[in-house]
N, C-alpha and C positions, 0 to 999 in steps of 0.2 A: 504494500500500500504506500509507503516514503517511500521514496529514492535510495540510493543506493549514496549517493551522496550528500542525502539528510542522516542518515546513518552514521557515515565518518563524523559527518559536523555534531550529532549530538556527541559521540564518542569522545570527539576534538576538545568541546567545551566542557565536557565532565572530568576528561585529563587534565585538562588546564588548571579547571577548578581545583581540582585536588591538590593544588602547587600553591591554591593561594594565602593559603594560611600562614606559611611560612615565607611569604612576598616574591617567590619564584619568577622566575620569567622563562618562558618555555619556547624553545625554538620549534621553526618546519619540520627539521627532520627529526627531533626528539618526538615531534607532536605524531608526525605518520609512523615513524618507529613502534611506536606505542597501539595508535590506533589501529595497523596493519592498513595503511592506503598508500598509495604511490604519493611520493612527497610533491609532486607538482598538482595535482588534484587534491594533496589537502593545503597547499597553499592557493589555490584558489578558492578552497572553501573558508578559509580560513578568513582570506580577504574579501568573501560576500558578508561575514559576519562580522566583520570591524567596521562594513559600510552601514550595518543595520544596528550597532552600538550593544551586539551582544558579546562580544570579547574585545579586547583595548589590544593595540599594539604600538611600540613604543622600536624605533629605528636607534642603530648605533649597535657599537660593542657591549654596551650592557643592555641594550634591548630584546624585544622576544615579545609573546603573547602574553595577556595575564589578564583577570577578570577584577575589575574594584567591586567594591563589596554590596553598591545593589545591582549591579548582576550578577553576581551567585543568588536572589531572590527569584532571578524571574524564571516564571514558568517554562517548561523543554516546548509548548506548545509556541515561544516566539523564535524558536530556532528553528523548527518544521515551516514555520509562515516564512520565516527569512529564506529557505531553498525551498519547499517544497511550493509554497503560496496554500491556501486554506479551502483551494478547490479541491483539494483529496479526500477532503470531507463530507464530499458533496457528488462524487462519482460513482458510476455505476459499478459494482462489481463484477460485470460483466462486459463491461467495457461500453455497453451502450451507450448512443447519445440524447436518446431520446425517453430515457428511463426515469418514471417520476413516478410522484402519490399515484394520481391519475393514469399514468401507463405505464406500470410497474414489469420488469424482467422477472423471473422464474425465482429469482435469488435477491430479488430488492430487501424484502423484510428480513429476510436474516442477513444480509450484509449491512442493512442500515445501524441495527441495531451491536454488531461488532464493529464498525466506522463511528458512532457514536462514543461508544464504550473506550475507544481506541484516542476521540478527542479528549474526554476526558482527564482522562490517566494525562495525556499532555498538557491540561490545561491544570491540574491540580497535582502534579511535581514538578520543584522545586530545581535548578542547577547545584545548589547547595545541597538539598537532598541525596542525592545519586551522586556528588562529588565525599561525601559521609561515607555513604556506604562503600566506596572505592577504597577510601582509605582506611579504613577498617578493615580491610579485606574483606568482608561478605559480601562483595561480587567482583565482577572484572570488565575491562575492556577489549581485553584482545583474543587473539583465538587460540585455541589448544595448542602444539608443535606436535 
């Protein structure tokens, strides 16, 4: 249902967060190291998200990514709106384009209701939340080896 590279970007931003407690500043390649994305694809995402003020980036030899402290509040669902845009919540699950209340695909109501349930959860956690639980170790960002 996201992108493939709203996926990096939440990942991107939840790594990041996790560095800011301690005032980190986090480079491209430590950022796609981590996340497992090609480093020029998360430097581009990285830089759609400093256009929409949800991670800071600061130029020079001690610069790098970092998040100031009300954006670790906002919700994962302005990072989905910053790449994905908030028509994924409003698509068919079937790919239709003509699929509504009114002329519903085979799959509308039970898609709508998991697309729903999916905005949610986005709109009601936190970057600070999920950068928590990173650092605790009770979950992860990257993939098995």
């Amino acid at each position: 249902m996201i992108s493939k590279a709203c996926k990096y970007g939440i990942r991107a931003v939840v790594f990041v967060a996790s560095k800011a407690e301690e005032g980190q500043k986090v480079n491209v390649k430590e950022i796609s190291r981590e996340v497992d994305a090609p480093e020029a694809f998360t430097a581009k995402i990285l830089q759609m998200l400093n256009k929409h003020r949800i991670i800071t980036s600061l130029k020079g030899p001690y610069g790098g990514f970092y998040l100031e402290e009300y954006q670790l509040e906002q919700p994962i669902i302005q990072i989905v709106e910053a790449i994905d845009g908030m028509s994924i919540f409003r698509e068919c699950g079937l790919g239709l384009k003509q699929c509504s209340e009114v002329h519903p695909c085979p799959m509308h109501d039970r898609f709508k209701v998991a697309r729903d349930t999916l905005k949610e959860v986005f709109e009601n956690t936190t970057v600070r939340q999920l950068a928590l639980e990173l650092k605790e170790g009770n979950s992860f960002i990257t993939n098995l080896a």
